[in-house]
C-alpha positions in Angstrom: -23.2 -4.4 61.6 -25.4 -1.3 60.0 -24.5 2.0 59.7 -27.7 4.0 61.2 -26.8 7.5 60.3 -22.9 9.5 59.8 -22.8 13.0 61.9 -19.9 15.0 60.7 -18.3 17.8 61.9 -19.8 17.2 65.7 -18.1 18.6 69.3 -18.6 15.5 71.9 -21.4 17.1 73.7 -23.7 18.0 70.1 -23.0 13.8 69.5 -24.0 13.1 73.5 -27.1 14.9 72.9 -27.9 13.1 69.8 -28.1 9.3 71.4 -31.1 8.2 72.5 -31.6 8.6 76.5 -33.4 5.3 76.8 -31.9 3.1 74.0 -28.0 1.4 74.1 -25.7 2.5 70.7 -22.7 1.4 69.4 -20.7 4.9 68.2 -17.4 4.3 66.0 -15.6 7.9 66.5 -12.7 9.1 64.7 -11.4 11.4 67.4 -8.4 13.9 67.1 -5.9 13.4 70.0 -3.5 16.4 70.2 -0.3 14.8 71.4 1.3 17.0 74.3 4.4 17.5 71.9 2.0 19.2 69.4 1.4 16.1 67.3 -2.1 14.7 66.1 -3.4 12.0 65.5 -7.1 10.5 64.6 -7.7 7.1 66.7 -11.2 5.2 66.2 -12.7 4.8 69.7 -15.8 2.7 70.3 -18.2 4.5 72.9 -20.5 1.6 74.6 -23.4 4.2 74.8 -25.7 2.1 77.4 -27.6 4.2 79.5 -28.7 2.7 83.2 -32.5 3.8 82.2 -32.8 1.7 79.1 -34.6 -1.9 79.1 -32.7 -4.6 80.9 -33.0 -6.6 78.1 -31.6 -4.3 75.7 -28.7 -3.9 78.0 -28.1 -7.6 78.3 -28.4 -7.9 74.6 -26.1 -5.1 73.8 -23.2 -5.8 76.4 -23.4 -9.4 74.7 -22.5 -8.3 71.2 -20.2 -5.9 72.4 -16.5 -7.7 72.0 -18.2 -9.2 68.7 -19.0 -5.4 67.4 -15.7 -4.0 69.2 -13.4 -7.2 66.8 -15.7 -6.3 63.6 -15.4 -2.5 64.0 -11.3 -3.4 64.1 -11.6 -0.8 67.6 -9.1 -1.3 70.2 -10.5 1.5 72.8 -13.8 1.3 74.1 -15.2 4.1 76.3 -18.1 3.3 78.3 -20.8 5.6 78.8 -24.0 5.3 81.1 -24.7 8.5 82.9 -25.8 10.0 79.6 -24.9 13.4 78.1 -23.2 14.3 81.0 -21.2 10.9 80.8 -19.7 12.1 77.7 -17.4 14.7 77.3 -14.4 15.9 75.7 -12.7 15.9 78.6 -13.9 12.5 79.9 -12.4 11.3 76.6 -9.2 13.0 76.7 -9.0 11.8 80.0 -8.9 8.1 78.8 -5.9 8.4 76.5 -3.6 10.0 79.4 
């Protein structure tokens, strides 16, 4: 596992726009999760960025390593993303921890 680049400080949609539109990633996000009782907390969430217009071949190779990345990365929820930007919201997200 390498580290490609760290974005900080980044709203959902600035990080969707950021992946390549062609090209499955692998993005470790700390995420804060408001609580409905006020509480927050900061899960690591593993988004499976594989977009349906990428190679076959990189798809095959990426959904492959993907429990292997998910066990080393130490992630436990794994969103799925292949419609691109649109794919990946905040409210998509918060939609997964309900």
């Amino acid at each position: 596992m390498e580290e490609v680049e760290q974005l900080d400080d980044i709203s959902i949609e600035e990080l969707a726009e950021e992946l390549p539109e062609n090209s499955p990633r692998y993005v470790v996000l700390s995420y804060e999760l408001e609580h409905k009782d006020g509480r927050k907390s900061f899960p690591l969430v593993l988004i499976n960025w594989a977009p349906v217009s990428s190679e076959i071949g990189l798809l095959t190779l990426h959904a492959s390593a993907l429990l292997n990345f998910q066990n080393t990365a130490d992630v436990s929820k794994v969103i799925e993303v292949r419609d691109g930007p649109e794919g990946l919201t905040k409210e998509i997200i918060d939609a997964k921890f309900a």
